[in-house]
N, C-alpha and C positions, 0 to 999 in steps of 0.2 A: 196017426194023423188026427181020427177024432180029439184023441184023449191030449193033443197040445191045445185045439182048440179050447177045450174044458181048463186046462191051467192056464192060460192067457184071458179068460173070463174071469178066473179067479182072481189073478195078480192084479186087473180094473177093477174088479169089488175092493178087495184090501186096500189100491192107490184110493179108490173115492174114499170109504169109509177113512183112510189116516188122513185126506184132505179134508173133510167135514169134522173129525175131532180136530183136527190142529184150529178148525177153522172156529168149531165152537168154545174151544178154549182161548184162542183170542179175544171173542166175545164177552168168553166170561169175565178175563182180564180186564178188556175196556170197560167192561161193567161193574168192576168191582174197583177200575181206578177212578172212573166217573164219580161212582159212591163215594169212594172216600175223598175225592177232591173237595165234593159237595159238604160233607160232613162237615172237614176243617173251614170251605170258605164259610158255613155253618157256627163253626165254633169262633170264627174271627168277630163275627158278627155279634153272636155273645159278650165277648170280652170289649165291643166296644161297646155295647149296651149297659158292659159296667162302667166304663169313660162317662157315659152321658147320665146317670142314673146319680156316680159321684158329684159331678158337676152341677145336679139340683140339690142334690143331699147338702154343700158346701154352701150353697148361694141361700140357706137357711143364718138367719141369727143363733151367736155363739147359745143363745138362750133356748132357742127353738128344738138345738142340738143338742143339748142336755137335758133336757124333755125327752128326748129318745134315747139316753144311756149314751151319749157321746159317739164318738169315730175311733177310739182309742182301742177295746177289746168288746165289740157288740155281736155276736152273731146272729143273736137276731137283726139285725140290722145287713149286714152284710156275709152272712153267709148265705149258701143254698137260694139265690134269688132267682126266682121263674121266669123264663121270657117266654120259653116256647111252650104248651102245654100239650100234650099227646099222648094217647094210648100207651103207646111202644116206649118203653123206656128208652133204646137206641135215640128216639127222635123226640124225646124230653130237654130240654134245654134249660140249662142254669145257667149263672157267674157265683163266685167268690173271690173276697177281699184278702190277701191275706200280706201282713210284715211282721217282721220278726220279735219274737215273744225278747223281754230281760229278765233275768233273773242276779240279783244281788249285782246289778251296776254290771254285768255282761250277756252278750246278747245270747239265747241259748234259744230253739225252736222257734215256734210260730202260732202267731195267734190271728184272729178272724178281725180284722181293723186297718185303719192308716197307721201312717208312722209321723211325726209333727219333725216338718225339718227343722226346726230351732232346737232340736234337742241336741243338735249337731254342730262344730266348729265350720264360720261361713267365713272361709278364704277370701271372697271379695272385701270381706270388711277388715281386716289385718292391717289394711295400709291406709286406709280411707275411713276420716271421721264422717260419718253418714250426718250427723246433724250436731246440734251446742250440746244434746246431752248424751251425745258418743262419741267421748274423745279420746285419746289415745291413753294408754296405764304407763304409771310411773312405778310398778313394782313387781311389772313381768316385757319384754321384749316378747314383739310377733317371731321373733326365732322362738324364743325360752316354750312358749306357747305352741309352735307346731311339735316341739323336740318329744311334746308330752301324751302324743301321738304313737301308740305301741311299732315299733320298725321303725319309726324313721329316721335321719341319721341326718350330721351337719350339711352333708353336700348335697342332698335334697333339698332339706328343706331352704337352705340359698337360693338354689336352682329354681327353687317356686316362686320365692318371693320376689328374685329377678324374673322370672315372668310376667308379673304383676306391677311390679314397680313400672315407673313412667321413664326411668332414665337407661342409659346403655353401658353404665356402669357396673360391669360384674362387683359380687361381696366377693368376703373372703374365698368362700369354698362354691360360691356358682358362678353361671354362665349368662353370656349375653348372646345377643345379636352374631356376633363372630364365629360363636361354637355351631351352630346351626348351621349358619349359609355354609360351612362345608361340610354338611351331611349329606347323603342323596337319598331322596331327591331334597334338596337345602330348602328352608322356610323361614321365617322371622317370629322370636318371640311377640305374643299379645301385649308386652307392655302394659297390660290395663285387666279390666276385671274377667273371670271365666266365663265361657255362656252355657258351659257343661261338665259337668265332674268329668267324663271323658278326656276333656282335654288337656287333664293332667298326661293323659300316654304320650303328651307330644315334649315333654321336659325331662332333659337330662333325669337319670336313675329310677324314674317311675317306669312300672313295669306290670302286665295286665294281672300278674301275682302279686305284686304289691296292692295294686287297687281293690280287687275285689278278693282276696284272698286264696283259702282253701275250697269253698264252698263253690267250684268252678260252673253247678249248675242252678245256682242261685234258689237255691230249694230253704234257703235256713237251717239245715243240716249238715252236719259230715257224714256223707257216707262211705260205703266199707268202701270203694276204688278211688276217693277221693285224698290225696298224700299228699304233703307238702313238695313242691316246687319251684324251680328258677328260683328267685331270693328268698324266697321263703324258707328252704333247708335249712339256710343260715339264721335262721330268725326263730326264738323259742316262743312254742306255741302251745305250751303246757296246757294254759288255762284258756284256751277257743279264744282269744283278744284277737287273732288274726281268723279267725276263720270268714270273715268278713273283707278284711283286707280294710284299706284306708276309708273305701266306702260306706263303711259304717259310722266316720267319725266327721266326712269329711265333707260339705255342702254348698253350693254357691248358690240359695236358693232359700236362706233365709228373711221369711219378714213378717211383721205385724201390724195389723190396722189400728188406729187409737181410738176406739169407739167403745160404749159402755158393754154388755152382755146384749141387751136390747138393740144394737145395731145403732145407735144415737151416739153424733158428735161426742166425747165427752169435753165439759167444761173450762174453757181455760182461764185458771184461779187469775192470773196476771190480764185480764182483759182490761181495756182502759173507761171502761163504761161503770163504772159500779154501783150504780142502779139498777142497770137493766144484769148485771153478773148478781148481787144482791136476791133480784127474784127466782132465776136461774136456781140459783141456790136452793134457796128455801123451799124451792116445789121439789129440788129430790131429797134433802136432807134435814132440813128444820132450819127453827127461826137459828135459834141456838148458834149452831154451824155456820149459816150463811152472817151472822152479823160478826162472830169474830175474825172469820176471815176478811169481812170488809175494815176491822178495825187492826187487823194485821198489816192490810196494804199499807192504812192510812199513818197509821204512829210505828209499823216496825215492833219489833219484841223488846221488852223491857232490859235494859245490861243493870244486874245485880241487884239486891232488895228494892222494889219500889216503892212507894209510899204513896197512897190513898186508899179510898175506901174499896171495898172489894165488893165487885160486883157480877153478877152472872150473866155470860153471854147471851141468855135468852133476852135479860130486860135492858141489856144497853143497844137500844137501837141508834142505826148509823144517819150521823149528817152527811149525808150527799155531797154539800158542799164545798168539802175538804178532801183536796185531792189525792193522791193515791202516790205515796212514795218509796215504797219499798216493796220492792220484786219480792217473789214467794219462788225461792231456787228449787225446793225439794219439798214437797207435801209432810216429810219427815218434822220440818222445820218445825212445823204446827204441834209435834206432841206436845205436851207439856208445858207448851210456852204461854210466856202471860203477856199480856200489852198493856201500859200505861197511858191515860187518857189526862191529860192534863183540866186543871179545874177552868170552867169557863164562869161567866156570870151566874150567881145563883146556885154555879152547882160545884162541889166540890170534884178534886183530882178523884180518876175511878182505875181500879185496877181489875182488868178483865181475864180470868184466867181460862187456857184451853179446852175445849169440851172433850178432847181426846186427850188419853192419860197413854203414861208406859206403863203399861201392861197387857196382860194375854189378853182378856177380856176385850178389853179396847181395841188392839191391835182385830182380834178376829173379829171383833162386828162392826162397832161405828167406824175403824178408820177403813176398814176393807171399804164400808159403803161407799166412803169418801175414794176412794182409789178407785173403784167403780165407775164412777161417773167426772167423777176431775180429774187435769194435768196440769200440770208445769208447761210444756212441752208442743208446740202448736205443731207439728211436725205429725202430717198425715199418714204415714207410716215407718216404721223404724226397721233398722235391718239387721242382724248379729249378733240381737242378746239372746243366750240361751238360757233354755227353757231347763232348770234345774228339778222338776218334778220327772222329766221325760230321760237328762240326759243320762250317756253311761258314765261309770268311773273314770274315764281318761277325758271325756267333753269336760266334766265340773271341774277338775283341776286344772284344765287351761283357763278356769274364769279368772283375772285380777282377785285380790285376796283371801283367793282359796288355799286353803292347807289339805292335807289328805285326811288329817285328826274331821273337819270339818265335813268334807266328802264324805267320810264312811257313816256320820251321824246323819246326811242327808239321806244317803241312801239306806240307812236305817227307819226313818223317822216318815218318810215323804208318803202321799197318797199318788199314785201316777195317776188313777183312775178318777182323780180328786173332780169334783162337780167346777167349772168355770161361771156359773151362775153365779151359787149360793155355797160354794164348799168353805170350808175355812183356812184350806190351803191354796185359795184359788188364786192369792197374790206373792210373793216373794218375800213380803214384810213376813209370813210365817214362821221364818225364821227366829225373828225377833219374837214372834208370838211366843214360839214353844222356848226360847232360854239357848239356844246355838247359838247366836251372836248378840251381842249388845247396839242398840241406835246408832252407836258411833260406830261401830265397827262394820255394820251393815250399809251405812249410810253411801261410800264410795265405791261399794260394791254393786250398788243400785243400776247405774245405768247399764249395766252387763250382764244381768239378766230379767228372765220373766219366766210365768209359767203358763203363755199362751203361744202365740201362734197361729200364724195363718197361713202356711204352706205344707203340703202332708203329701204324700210317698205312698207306694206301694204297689203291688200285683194283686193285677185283675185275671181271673184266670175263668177263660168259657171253658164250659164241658157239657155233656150228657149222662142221665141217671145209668146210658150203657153205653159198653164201647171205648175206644181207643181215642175219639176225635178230642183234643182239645188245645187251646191256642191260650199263649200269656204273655200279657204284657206288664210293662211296668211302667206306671208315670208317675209323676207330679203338679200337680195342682194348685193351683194361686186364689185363696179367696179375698185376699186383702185390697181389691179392688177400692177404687174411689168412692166417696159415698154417693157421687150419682150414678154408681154400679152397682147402689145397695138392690139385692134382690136378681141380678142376674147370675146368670151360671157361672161358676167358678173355672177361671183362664187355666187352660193345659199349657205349661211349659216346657213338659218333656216327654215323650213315646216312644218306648222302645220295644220292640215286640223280640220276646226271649223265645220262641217255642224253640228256635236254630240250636236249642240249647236241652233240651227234652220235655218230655214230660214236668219233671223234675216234683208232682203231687199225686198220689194215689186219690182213686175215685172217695175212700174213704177218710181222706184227708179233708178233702174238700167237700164232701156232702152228710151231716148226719142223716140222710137220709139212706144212704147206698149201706150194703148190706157188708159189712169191713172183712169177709169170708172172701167175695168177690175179687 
């Protein structure tokens, strides 16, 4: 009878002491889900820190940004950025920037920068002439142009462009309105423009394989569990063109501001004041420049041998008083051309020739200045031309007349990293600089691209120097605001927070600071 007493004292020791562990190890648990809840809301706070940090970084002139090595591959700039600074590595707090490295015209790793969305084909403009000098091509169809888009195939790309289209008339191989309302749950095509690459998943044939490819953790990588799938098995992927999927190629989120480097209106050569355009002139470019183009409006360019004296546009100053009759369609117009000025009282007929010549020389400094700071073009922003410095191999051939002979000399030849200030491939005319195209043949090609850009992409990713916690998102950015938005933050368009999606960067990825053993 003692000796049950003694085991029943016992078996209360044991229940208390398994009561008190269970009870400290819940503890532990809430305390270490607390932690890491903390960490990530930690890390979220991070990565938006890179939202708002991009958004001053942007709301800087293209000039001011080039002064700091650009948005394009800078890590100093955008890598390893401090928010939170602390003893404890765990509770050290950075962001990084990171979009996907090219190499040879396809997209391969990852480098520390934005990604410029004009280097991308912008769906919204297919069907829609955005302004008088973007108008539709007569030597390629918006079908011929998506078809050159790696995977896609006639009855997509119908299906897209009846999306887009205004009217309820299925093309040949797409769908309208009809195919839809009996799906479940039924919807109606947009009829009009995208307001998110996403919203291609909701159109016949696209599929979240098609869109974003193999790379299903959005890392810029294949890695070793990452295989082709759903249409993708069927789609050859020899050379990584899909590991991306369409979203590499594909943007509704293309635009540019028309302002010099400095952030300044630029010039419009066609104004109707030419006096006050006259002075305009000659304060950014010289007497020279500013008086032939006042005598280009006024007489038009010479047709065929002229006859008079020949004089230089420095010392034929303009009479005001004669008014301005001939539009200036393309700043092209101006190489080489002459104007004849008819003989007045006293003075004989003068014959004024171009101060811009065809050649390298010209092309890279004086006409670039000129393209610098004048347009053709009063239209405050443009939408759809791409950026042939930035784009990949399958964007530049959907440009109007591009060849592949042509594409592979671009991607040959180009600077991506090219300075937008002062480079000399900082306009489009480079072309014609370096001998790829001749004036004429570049001349139609003109309104369909650039090599700027005012919308840019990419993953911001918080983390800590230790530790598991970090959060990423992806957005895009608007700086082409109005010019009485000169100087504000640059407008987010899109946020999407990928962490649902892993990790998908090693600490050593992201920080040259972290110890790449780690």
């Amino acid at each position: 009878r003692h000796g049950s007493i003694l085991l029943m004292v016992l078996v209360a020791i044991i229940l208390m002491a398994l009561t008190t562990s269970s009870y400290l190890l819940l503890m532990r648990n809430e305390h270490r889900a607390a932690r890491y809840s903390g960490n990530h809301l930690q890390a979220e706070m991070l990565s938006q820190s890179g939202v708002d940090y991009l958004r001053l970084l942007l709301a800087q002139t293209t000039a001011e940004i080039e002064q700091q090595g650009g948005v394009l591959n800078n890590p100093d700039l955008l890598q390893d950025l401090l928010v939170i600074d602390d003893e404890s590595d765990s509770s050290r707090g950075r962001f990084t920037v990171v979009a996907p490295e090219m190499i040879g015209g396809h997209y391969q790793n990852l480098r520390y920068g934005l990604e410029n969305e004009s280097a991308k084909l912008n769906l919204n403009t297919l069907l829609v002439e955005e302004d008088s000098s973007f108008s539709m091509s007569e030597t390629i169809t918006p079908q011929e142009r998506l078809l050159l888009i790696p995977g896609m195939n006639e009855e997509v790309v119908d299906a897209i462009l009846d999306w887009l289209d205004e009217d309820d008339s299925p093309r040949a191989y797409g769908v309208e309105a009809s195919y839809y309302q009996n799906l479940t749950p039924p919807y109606r095509p947009n009829n009009g423009p995208l307001a998110h690459l996403d919203e291609l998943l909701m159109i016949q044939g696209v599929t979240p394989e098609l869109l974003y490819g193999v790379d299903a953790n959005r890392n810029y990588v294949v890695d070793a569990d990452e295989q082709p799938r759903g249409a993708l098995e069927q789609l050859d992927n020899s050379n990584g063109q899909l590991n991306r999927g369409w979203s590499a190629y594909l943007t509704v989120h293309s635009l540019e501001k028309n302002v010099t480097p400095e952030g300044d209106l630029k010039i419009d050569v066609n104004a109707e004041d030419l006096e006050t355009l006259h002075r305009d002139l000659e304060k950014v470019l010289g007497a020279a420049e500013a008086n032939f183009i006042i005598a280009f409006r006024q007489y038009g360019p010479a047709s065929g041998s002229a006859s008079g004296e020949a004089t230089s546009a420095e010392g034929a100053l303009p009479d005001f008083t004669k008014e301005a009759k001939t539009p200036i369609e393309s700043l092209l117009d101006l190489i080489d051309a002459t104007v004849s000025i008819e003989a007045k009282e006293k003075e004989p007929a003068k014959n004024i020739t171009s101060p811009w010549k065809d050649n390298a020389s010209s092309y890279q400094r004086g006409f670039s200045d000129l393209l610098d700071v004048a347009t053709v073009d009063q239209a405050e922003r443009t939408a759809g031309r791409i950026n042939i410095n930035q784009a990949s191999r399958p964007v530049l051939l959907t440009i109007p007349e591009m060849t592949e002979k042509l594409a592979d000399q671009i991607l040959d030849r180009r600077d991506r990293a090219v300075d937008l200030a002062v480079g000399e491939q900082r306009h489009p005319v480079w072309l014609v600089a370096e001998g790829l195209m001749t004036r004429e043949e570049f001349k139609p090609m003109l309104p369909w691209v650039t090599t700027g850009g005012d919308v840019y992409s990419g993953q911001i990713v918080g983390f800590f120097d230790a530790g598991t916690a970090q959060d990423r998102i992806e957005v895009i950015l608007d700086r082409s605001g109005t010019q009485e938005d000169m100087g504000s933050p640059a407008r987010l368009l899109s946020w999407h927070n990928l962490s649902s999606l892993g990790p998908g960067f090693s600490l050593s990825v992201l920080s040259a600071l972290v110890d790449p053993d780690r």
